[in-house]
N, C-alpha and C positions, 0 to 999 in steps of 0.2 A: 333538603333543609331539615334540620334537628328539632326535635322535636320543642324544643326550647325556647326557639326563637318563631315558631308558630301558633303557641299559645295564647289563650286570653291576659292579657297583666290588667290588672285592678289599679287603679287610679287613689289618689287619697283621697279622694270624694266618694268612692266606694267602701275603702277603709271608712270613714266617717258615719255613713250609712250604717254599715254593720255593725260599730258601736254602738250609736244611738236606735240599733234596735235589741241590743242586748240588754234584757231584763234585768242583767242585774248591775249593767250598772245605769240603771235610773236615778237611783237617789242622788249620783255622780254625775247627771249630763253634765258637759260643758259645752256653752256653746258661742263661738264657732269651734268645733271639736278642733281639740289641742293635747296630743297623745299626752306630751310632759306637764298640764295642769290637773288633765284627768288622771294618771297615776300618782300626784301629790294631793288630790282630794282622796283618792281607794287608803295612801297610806295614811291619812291627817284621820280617817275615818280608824284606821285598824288601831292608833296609839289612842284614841278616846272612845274605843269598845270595852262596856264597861259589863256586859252581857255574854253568856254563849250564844244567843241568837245574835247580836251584832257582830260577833269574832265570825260568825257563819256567813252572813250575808258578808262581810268583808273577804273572806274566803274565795267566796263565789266570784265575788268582784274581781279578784286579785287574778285570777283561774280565767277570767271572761279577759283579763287585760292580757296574759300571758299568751293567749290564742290570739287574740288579734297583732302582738309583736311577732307572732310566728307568721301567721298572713302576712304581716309586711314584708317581714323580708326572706321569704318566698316567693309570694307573687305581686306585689305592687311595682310598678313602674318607676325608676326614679331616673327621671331626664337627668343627664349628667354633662 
């Protein structure tokens, strides 16, 4: 069996988890976590960053969204 189809896959309830533990996006929870609300609060934040330290924390945000799009679809599960 490959090694592929013997791994762990992560669930969206996992993906959810992982988001709402990432620091930076706090100021962003959504909840119930909702991948397309929470990257329209990271962007609505990045056009009224009126600061370097807000363009920074949006940064970070933007960085913490992009990892977990690559978790998804890598390892989440999607019943089809």
């Amino acid at each position: 069996m490959s090694d592929r189809k013997t791994r762990r896959a992560l669930t969206r309830e996992d993906l959810a988890y992982l988001a709402e533990q990432a620091r930076a996006l706090d100021p962003y929870v959504v909840h119930p976590w909702d991948h397309d609300r929470l990257w329209a609060a990271v962007l609505a934040a990045q056009m009224n960053a009126t600061t370097r330290a807000d363009r920074e924390a949006v940064a970070e945000a933007r960085g913490a969204l992009q990892i977990l799009d690559a978790i998804e679809r890598h390892f989440v599960r999607h019943d089809r």
